[in-house]
mmCIF file as gemmi writes it, N, C-alpha and C atoms, coordinates in Angstrom:
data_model
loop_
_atom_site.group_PDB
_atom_site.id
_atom_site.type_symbol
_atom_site.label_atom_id
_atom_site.label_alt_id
_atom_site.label_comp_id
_atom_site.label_asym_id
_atom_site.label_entity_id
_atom_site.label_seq_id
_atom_site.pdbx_PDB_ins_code
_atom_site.Cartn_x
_atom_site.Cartn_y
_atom_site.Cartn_z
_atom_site.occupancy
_atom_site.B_iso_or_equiv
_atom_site.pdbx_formal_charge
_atom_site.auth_seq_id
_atom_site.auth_asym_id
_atom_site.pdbx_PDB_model_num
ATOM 1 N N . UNK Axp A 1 ? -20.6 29.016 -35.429 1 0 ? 1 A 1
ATOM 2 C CA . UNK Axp A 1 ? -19.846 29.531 -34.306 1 0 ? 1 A 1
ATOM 3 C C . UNK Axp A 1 ? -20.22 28.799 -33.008 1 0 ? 1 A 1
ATOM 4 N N . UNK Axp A 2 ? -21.384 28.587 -32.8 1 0 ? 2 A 1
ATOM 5 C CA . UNK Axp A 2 ? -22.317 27.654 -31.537 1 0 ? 2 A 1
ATOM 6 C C . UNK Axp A 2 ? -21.545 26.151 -31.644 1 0 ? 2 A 1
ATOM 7 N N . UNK Axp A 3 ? -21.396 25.728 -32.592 1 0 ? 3 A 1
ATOM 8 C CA . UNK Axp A 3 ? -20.94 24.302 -32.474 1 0 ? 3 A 1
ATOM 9 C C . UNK Axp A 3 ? -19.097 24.723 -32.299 1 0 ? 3 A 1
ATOM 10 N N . UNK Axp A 4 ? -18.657 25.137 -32.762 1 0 ? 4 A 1
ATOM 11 C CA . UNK Axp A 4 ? -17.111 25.145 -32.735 1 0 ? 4 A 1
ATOM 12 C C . UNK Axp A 4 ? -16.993 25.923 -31.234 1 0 ? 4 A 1
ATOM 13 N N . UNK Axp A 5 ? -17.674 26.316 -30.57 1 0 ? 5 A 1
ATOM 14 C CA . UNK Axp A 5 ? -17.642 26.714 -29.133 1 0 ? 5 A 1
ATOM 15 C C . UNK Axp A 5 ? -17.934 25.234 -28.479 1 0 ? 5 A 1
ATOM 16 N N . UNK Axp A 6 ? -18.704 24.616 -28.694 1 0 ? 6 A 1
ATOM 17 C CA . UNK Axp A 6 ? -19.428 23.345 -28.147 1 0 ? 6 A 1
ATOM 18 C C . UNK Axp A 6 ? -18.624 22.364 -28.263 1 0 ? 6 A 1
ATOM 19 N N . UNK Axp A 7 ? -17.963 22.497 -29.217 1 0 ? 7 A 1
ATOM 20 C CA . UNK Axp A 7 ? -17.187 21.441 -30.061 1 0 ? 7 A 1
ATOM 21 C C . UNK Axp A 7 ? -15.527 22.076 -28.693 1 0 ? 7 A 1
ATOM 22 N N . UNK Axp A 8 ? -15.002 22.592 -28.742 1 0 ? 8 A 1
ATOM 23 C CA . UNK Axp A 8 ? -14.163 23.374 -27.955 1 0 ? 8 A 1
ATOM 24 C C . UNK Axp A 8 ? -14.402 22.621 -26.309 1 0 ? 8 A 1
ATOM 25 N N . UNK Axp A 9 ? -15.574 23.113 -25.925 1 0 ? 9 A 1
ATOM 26 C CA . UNK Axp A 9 ? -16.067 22.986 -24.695 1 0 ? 9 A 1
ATOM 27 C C . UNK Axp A 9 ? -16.375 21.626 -24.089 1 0 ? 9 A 1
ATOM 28 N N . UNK Axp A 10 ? -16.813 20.478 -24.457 1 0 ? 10 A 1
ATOM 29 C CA . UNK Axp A 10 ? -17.215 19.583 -24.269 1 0 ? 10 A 1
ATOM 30 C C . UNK Axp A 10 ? -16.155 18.774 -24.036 1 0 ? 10 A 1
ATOM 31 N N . UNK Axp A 11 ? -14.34 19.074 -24.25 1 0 ? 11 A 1
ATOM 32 C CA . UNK Axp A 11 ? -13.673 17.915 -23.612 1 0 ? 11 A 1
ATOM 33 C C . UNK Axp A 11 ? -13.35 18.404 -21.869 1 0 ? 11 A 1
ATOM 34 N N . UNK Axp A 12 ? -13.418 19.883 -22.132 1 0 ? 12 A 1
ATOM 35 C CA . UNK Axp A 12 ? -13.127 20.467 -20.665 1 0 ? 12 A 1
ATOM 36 C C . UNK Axp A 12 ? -14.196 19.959 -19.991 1 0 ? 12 A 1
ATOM 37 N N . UNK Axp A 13 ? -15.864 19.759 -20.364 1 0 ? 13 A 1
ATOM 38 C CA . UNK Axp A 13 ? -16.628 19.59 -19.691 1 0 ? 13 A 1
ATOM 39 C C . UNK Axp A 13 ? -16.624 17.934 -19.526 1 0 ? 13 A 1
ATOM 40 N N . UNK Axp A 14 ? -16.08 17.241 -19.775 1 0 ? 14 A 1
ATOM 41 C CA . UNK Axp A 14 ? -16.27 15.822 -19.995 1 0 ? 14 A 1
ATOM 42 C C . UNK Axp A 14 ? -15.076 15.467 -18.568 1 0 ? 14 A 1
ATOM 43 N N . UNK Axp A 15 ? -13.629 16.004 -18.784 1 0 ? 15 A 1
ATOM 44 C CA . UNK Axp A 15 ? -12.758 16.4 -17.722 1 0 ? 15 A 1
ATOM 45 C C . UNK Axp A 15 ? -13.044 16.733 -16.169 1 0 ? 15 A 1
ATOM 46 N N . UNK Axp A 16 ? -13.203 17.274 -16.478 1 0 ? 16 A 1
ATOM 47 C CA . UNK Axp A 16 ? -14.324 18.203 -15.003 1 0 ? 16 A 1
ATOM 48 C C . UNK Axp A 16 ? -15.035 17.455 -14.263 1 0 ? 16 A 1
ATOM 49 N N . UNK Axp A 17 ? -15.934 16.161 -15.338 1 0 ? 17 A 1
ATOM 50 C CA . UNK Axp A 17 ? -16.907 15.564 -14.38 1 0 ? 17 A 1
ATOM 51 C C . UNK Axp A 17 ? -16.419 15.007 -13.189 1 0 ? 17 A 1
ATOM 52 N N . UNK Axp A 18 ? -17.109 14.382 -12.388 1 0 ? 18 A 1
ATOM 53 C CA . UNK Axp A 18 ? -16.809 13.329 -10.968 1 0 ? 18 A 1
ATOM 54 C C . UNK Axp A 18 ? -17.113 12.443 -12.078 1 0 ? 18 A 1
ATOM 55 N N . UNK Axp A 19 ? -15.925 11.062 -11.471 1 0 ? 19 A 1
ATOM 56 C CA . UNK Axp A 19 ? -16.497 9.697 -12.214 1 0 ? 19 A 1
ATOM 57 C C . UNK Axp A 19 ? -18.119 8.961 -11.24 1 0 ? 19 A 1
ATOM 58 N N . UNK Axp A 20 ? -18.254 8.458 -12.098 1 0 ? 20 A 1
ATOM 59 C CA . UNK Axp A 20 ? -20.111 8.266 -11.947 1 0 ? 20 A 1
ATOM 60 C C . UNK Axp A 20 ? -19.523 6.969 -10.773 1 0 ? 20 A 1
ATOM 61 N N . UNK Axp A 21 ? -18.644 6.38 -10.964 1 0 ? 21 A 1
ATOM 62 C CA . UNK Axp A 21 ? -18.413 4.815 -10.429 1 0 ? 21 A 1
ATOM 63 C C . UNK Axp A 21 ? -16.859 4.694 -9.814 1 0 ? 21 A 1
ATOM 64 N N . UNK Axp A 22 ? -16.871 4.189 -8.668 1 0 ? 22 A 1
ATOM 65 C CA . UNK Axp A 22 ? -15.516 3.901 -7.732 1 0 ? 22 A 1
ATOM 66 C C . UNK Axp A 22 ? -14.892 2.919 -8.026 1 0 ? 22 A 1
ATOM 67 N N . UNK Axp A 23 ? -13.677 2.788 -8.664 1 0 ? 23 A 1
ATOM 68 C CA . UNK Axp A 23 ? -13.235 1.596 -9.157 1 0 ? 23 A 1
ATOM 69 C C . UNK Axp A 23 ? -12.199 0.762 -8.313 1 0 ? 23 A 1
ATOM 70 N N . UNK Axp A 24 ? -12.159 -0.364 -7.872 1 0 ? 24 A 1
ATOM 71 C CA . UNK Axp A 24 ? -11.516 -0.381 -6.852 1 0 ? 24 A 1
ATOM 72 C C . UNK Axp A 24 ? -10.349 -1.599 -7.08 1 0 ? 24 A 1
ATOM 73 N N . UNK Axp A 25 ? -10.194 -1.32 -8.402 1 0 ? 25 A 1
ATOM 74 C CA . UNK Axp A 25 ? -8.667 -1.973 -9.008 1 0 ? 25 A 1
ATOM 75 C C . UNK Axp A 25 ? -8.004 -1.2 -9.735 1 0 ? 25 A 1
ATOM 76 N N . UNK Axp A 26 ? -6.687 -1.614 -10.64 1 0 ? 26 A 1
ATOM 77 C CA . UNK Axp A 26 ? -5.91 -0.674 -11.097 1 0 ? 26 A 1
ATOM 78 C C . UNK Axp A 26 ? -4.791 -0.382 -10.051 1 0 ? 26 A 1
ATOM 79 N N . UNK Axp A 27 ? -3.449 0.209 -11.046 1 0 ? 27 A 1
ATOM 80 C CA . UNK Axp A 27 ? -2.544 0.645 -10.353 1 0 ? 27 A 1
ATOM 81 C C . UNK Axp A 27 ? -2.721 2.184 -8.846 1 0 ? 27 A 1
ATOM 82 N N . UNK Axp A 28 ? -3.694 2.665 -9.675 1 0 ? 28 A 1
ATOM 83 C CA . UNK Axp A 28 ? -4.541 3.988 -9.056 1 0 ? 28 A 1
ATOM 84 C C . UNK Axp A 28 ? -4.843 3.085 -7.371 1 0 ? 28 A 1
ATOM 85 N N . UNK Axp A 29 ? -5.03 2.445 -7.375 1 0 ? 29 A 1
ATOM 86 C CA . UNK Axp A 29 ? -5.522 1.959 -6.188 1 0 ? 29 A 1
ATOM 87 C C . UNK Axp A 29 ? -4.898 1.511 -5.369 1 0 ? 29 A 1
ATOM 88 N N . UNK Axp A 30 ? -3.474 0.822 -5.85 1 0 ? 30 A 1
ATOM 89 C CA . UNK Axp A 30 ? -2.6 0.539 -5.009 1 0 ? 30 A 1
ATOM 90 C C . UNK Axp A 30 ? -1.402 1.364 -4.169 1 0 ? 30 A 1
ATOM 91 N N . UNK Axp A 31 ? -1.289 2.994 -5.205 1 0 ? 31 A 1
ATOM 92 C CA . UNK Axp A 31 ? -0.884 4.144 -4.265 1 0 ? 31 A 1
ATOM 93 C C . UNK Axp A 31 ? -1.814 4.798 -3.626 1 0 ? 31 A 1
ATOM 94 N N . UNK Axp A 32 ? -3.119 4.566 -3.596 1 0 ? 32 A 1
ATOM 95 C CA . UNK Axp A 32 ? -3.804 5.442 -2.716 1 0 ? 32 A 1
ATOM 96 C C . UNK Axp A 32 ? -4.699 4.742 -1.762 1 0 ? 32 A 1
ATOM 97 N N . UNK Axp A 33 ? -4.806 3.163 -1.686 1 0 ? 33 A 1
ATOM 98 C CA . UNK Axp A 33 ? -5.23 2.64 -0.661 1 0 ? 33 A 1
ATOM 99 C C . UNK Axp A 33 ? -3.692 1.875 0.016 1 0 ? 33 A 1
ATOM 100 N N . UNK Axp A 34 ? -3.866 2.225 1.125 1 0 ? 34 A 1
ATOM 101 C CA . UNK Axp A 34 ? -2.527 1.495 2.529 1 0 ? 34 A 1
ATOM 102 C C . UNK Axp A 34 ? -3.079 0.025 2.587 1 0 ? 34 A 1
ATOM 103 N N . UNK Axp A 35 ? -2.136 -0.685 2.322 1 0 ? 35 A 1
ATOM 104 C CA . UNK Axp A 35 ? -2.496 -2.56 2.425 1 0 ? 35 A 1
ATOM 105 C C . UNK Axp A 35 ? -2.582 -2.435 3.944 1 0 ? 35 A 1
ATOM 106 N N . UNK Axp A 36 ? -3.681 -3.329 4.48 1 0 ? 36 A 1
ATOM 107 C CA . UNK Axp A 36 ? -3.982 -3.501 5.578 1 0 ? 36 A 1
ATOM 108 C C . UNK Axp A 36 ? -3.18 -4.327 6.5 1 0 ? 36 A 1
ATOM 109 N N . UNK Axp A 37 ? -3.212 -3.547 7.669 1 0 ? 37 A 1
ATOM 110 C CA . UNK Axp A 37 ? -2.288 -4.758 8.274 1 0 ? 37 A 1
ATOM 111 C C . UNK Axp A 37 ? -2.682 -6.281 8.754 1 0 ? 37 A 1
ATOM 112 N N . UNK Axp A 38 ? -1.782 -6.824 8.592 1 0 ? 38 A 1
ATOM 113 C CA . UNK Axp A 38 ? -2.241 -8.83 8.949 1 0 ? 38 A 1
ATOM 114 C C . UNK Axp A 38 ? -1.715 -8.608 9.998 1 0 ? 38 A 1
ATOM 115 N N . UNK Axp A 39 ? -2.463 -10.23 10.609 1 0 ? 39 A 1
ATOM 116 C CA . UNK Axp A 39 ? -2.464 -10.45 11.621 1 0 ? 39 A 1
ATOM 117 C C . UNK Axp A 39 ? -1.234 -10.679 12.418 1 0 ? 39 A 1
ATOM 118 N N . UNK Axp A 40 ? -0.417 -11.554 11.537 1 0 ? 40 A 1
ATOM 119 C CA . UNK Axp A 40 ? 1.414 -11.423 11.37 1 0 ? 40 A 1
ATOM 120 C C . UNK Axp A 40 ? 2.11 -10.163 12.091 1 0 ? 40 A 1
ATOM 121 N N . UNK Axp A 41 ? 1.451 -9.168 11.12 1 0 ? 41 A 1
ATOM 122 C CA . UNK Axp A 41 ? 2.409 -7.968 11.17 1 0 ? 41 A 1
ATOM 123 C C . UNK Axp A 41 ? 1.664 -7.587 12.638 1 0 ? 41 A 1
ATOM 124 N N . UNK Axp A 42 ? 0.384 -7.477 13.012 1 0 ? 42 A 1
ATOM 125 C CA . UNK Axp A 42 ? 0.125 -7.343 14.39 1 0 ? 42 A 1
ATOM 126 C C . UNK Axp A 42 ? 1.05 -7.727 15.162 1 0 ? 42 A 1
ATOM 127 N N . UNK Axp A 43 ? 0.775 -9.182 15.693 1 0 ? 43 A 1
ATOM 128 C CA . UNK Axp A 43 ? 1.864 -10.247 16.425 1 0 ? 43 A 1
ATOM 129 C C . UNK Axp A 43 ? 3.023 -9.645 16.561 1 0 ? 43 A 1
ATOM 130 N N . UNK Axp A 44 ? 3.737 -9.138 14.888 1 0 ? 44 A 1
ATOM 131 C CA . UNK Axp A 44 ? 5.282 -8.873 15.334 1 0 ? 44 A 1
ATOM 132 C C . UNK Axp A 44 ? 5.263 -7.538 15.946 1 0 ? 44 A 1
ATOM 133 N N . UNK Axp A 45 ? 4.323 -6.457 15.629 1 0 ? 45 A 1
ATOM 134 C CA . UNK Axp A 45 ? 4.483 -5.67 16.759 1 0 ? 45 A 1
ATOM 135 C C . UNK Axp A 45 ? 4.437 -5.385 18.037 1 0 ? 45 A 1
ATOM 136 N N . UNK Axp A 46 ? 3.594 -6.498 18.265 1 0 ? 46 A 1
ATOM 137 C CA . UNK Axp A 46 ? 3.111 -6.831 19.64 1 0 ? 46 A 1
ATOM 138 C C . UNK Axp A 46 ? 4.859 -7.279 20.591 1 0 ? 46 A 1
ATOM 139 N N . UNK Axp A 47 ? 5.375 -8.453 19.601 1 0 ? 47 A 1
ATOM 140 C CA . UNK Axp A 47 ? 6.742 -9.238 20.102 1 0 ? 47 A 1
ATOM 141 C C . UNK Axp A 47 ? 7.61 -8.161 20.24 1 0 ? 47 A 1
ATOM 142 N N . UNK Axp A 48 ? 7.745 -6.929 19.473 1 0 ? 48 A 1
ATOM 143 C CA . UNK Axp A 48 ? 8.439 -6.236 19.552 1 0 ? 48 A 1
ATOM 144 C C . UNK Axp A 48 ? 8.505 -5.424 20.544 1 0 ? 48 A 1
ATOM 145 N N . UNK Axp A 49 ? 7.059 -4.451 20.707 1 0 ? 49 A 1
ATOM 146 C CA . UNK Axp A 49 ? 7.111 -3.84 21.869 1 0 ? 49 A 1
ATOM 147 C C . UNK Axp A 49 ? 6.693 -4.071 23.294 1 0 ? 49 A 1
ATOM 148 N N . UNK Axp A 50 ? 7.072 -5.406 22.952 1 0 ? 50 A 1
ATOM 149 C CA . UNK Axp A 50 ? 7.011 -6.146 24.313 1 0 ? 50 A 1
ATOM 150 C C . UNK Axp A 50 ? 8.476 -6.004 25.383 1 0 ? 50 A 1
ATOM 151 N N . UNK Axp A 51 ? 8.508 -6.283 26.166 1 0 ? 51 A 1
ATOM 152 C CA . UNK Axp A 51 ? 9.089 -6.426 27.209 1 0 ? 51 A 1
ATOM 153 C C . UNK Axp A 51 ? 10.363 -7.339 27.139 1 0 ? 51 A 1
ATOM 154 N N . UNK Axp A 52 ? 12.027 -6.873 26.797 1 0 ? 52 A 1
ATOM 155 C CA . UNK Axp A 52 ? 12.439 -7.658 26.291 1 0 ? 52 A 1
ATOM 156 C C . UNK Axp A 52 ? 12.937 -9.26 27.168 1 0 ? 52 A 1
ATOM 157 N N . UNK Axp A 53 ? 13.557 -9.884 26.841 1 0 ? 53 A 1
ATOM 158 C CA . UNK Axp A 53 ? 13.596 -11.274 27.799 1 0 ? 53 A 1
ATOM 159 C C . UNK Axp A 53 ? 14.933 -11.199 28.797 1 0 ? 53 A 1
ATOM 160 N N . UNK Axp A 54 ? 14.924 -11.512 29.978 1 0 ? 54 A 1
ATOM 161 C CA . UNK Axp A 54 ? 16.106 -11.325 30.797 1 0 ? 54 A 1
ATOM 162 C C . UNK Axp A 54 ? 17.245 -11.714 29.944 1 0 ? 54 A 1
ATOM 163 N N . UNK Axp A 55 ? 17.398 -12.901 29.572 1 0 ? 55 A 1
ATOM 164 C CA . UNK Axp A 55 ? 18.837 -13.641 28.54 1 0 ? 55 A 1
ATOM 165 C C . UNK Axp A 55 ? 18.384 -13.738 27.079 1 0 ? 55 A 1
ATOM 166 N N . UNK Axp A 56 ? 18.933 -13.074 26.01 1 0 ? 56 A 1
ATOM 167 C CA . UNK Axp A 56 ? 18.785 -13.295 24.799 1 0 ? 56 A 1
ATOM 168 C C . UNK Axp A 56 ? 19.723 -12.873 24.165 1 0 ? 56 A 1
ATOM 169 N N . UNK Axp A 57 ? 20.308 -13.268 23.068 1 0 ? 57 A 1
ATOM 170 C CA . UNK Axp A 57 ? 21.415 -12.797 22.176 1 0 ? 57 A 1
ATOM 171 C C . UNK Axp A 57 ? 20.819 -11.949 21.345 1 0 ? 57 A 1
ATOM 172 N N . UNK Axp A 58 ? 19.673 -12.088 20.863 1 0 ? 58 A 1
ATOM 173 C CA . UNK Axp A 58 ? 19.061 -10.73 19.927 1 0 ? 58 A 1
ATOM 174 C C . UNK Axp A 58 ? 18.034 -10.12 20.742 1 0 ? 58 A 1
ATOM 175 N N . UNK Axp A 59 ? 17.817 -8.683 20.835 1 0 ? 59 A 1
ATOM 176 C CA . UNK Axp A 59 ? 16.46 -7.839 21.145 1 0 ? 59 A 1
ATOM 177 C C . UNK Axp A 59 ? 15.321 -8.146 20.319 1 0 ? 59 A 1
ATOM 178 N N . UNK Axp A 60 ? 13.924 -8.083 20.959 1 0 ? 60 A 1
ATOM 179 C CA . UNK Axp A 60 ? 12.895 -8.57 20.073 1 0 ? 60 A 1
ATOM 180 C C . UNK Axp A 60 ? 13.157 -7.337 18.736 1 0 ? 60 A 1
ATOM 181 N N . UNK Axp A 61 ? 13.119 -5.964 18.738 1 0 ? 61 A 1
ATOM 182 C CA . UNK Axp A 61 ? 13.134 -5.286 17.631 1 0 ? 61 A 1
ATOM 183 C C . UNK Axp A 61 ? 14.033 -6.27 16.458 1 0 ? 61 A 1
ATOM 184 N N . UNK Axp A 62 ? 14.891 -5.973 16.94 1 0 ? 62 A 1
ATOM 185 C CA . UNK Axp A 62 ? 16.399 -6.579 15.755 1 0 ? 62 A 1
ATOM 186 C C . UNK Axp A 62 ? 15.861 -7.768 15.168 1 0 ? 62 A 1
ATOM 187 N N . UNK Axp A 63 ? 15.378 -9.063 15.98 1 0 ? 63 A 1
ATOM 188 C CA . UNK Axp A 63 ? 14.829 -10.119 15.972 1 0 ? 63 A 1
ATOM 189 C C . UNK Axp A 63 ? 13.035 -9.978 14.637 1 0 ? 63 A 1
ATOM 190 N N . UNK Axp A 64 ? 12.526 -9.126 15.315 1 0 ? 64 A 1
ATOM 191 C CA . UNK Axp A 64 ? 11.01 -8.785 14.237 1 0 ? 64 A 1
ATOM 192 C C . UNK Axp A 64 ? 11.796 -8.618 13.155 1 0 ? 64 A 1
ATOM 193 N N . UNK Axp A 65 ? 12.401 -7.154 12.925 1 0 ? 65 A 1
ATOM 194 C CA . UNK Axp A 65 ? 13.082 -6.769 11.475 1 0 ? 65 A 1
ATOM 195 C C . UNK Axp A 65 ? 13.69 -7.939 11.32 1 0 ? 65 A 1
ATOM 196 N N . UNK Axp A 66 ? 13.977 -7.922 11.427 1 0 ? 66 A 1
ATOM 197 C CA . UNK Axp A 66 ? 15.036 -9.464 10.533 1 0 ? 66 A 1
ATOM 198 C C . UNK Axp A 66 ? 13.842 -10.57 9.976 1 0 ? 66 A 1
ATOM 199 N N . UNK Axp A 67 ? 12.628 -11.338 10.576 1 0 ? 67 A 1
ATOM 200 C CA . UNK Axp A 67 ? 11.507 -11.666 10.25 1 0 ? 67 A 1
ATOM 201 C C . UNK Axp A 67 ? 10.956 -11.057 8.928 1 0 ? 67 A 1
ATOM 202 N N . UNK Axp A 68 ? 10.627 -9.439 9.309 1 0 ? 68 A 1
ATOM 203 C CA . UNK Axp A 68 ? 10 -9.034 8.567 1 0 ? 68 A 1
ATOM 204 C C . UNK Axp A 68 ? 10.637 -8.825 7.314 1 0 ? 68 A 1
ATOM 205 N N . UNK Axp A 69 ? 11.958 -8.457 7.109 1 0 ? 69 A 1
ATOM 206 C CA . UNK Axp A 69 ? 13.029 -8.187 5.857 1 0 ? 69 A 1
ATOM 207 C C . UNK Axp A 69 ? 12.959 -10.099 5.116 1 0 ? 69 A 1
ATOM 208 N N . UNK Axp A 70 ? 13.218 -10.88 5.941 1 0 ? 70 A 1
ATOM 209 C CA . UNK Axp A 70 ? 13.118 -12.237 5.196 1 0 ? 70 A 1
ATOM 210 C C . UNK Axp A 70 ? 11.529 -12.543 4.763 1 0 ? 70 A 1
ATOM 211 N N . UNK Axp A 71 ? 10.919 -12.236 5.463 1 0 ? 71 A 1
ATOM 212 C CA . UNK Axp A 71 ? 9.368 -12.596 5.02 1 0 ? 71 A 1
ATOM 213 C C . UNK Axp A 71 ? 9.507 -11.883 3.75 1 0 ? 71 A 1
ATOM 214 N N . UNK Axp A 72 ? 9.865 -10.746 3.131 1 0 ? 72 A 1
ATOM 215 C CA . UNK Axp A 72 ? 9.643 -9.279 2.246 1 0 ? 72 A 1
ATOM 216 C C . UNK Axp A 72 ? 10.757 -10.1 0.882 1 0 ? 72 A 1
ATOM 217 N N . UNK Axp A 73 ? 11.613 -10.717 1.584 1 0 ? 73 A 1
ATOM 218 C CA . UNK Axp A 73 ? 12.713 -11.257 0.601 1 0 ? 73 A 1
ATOM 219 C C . UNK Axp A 73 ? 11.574 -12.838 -0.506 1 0 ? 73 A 1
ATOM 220 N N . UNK Axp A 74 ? 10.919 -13.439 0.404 1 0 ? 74 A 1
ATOM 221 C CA . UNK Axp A 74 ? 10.289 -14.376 -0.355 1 0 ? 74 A 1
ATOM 222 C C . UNK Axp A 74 ? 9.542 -14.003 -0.882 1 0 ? 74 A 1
ATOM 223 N N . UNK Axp A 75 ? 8.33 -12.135 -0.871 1 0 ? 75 A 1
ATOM 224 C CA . UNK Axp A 75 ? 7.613 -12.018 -1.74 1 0 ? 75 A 1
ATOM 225 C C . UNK Axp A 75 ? 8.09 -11.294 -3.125 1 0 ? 75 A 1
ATOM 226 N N . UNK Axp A 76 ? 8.885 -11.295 -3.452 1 0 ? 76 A 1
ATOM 227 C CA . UNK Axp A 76 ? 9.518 -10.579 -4.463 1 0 ? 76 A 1
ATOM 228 C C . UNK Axp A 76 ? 10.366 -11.371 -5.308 1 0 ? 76 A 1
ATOM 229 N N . UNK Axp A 77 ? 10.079 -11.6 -6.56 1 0 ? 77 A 1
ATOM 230 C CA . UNK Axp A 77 ? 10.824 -12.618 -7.733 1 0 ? 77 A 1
ATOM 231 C C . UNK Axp A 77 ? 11.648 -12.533 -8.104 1 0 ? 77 A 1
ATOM 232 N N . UNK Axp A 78 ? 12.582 -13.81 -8.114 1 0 ? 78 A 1
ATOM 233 C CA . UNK Axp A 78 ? 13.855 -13.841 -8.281 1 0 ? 78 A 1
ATOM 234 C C . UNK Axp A 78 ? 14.38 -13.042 -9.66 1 0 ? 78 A 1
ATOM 235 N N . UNK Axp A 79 ? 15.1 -12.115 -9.931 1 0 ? 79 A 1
ATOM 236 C CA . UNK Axp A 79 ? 15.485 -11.859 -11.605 1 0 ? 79 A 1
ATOM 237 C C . UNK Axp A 79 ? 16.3 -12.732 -12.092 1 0 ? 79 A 1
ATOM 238 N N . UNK Axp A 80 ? 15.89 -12.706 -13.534 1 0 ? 80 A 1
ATOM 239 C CA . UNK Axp A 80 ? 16.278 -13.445 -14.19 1 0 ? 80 A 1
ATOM 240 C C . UNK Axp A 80 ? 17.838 -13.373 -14.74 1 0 ? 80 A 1
């Protein structure tokens, strides 16, 4: 009866634990750590909420997004 209780008990208790070690790859890691921002993406916020220019055909916002959507277009692979 002691072992088929034990036997029972030991996956809940195995479950339960804290992992002993922080793993810091895996898909797990890429929804729960925020990619840091570059220096790029600084800059374009900076251009953006900057001060816009007396004569220009585009606003810096419109102008960043558009940057940032084409930059986003070259990291992502063409389908086949």
């Amino acid at each position: 009866m002691k072992k088929w209780l034990l036997v029972c008990l030991l996956p809940g208790l195995a479950v339960a634990a804290e992992p002993q070690q922080d793993y810091s790859f895996g898909v797990s890691d890429q929804v729960v750590d925020n990619v840091p921002e570059t220096v790029t993406d600084w800059l374009l916020n900076q251009q953006r909420d900057s001060r816009p220019a007396e004569k220009s055909e585009l606003s810096a916002p419109i102008y960043v997004d558009t940057q940032r959507r084409l930059a986003d277009s070259f990291r992502t692979a063409i389908p086949d």
